[in-house]
C-alpha positions in Angstrom: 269.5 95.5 43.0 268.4 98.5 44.8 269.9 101.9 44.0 270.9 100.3 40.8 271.8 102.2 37.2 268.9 101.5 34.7 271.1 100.3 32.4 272.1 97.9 34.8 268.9 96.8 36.9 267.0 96.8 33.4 269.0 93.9 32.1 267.2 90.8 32.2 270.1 88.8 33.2 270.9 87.5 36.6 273.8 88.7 38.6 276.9 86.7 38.9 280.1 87.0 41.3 283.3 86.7 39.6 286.9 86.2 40.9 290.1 87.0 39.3 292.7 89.9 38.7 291.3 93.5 37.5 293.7 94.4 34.8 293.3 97.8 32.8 292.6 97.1 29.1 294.4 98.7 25.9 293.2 100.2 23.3 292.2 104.0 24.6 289.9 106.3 22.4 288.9 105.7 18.4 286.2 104.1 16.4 284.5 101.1 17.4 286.1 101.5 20.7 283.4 102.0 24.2 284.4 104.1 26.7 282.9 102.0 29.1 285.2 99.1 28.8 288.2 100.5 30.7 289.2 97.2 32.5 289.1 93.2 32.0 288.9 90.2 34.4 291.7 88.3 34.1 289.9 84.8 35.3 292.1 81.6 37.0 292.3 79.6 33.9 294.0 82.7 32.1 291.7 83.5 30.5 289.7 87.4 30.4 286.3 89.0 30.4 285.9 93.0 29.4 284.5 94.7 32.4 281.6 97.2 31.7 281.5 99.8 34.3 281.3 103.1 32.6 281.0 105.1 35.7 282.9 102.9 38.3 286.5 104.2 37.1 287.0 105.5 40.7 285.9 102.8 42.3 287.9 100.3 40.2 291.3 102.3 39.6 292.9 101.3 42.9 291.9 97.6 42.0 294.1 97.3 38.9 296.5 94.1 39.3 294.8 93.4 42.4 292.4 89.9 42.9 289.0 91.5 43.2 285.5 89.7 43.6 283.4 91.5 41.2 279.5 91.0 41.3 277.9 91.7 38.2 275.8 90.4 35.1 277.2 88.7 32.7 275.9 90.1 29.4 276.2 88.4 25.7 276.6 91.0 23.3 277.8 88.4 20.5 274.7 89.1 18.2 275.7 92.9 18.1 279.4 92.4 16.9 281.0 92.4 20.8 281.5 89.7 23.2 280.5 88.4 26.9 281.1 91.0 29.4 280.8 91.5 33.2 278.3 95.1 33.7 279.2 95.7 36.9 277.0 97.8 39.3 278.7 97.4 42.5 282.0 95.5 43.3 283.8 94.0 46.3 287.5 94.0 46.8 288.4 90.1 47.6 291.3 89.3 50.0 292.2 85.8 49.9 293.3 86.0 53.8 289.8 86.1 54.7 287.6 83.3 55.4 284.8 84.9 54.8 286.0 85.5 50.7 286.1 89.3 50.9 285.6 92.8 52.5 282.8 95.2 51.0 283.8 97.8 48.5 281.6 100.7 47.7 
């Protein structure tokens, strides 16, 4: 992706475009904790995956408890002691009104 992050466009993994409702994750500041992971995905079937987006907090604030399309990569961290997240580099505000499945963010 052009004009990406390193830490982003470095990672091998390909991107992926995921739907659901941003919520703002618990937890705040304290050991173990990354800054990074402000927000989750709250995904159809209930269930939620942490959003990585450590300098997007602009971008995504207005989001919160809204259904976003989020284009990302979906990165296993599992062997480190984490999870499966969503890095996201870039997102796109969805509106389910719209045939087309959503109007560009920035």
């Amino acid at each position: 992706m052009p004009g990406s992050s390193p830490w982003y466009s470095e990672r091998p993994e390909p991107e992926a475009t995921v739907r659901g409702v941003l919520r703002r994750r618990g937890g705040g500041a304290g050991p173990g904790n990354r800054p990074g992971l402000v927000y989750e995905v709250e995904l159809p079937n209930g269930s939620t995956v942490p959003v990585y987006a450590p300098s997007a907090d602009d971008a995504l604030s207005p989001l919160v408890d809204r259904s976003a399309t989020l284009t990302g990569k979906r990165v296993d961290l599992r062997r480190e002691g984490f999870g499966v997240e969503l890095w996201v580099d870039a997102r796109h505000l969805y509106d389910p009104d719209d045939p087309e499945g959503g109007v560009s963010g920035s």
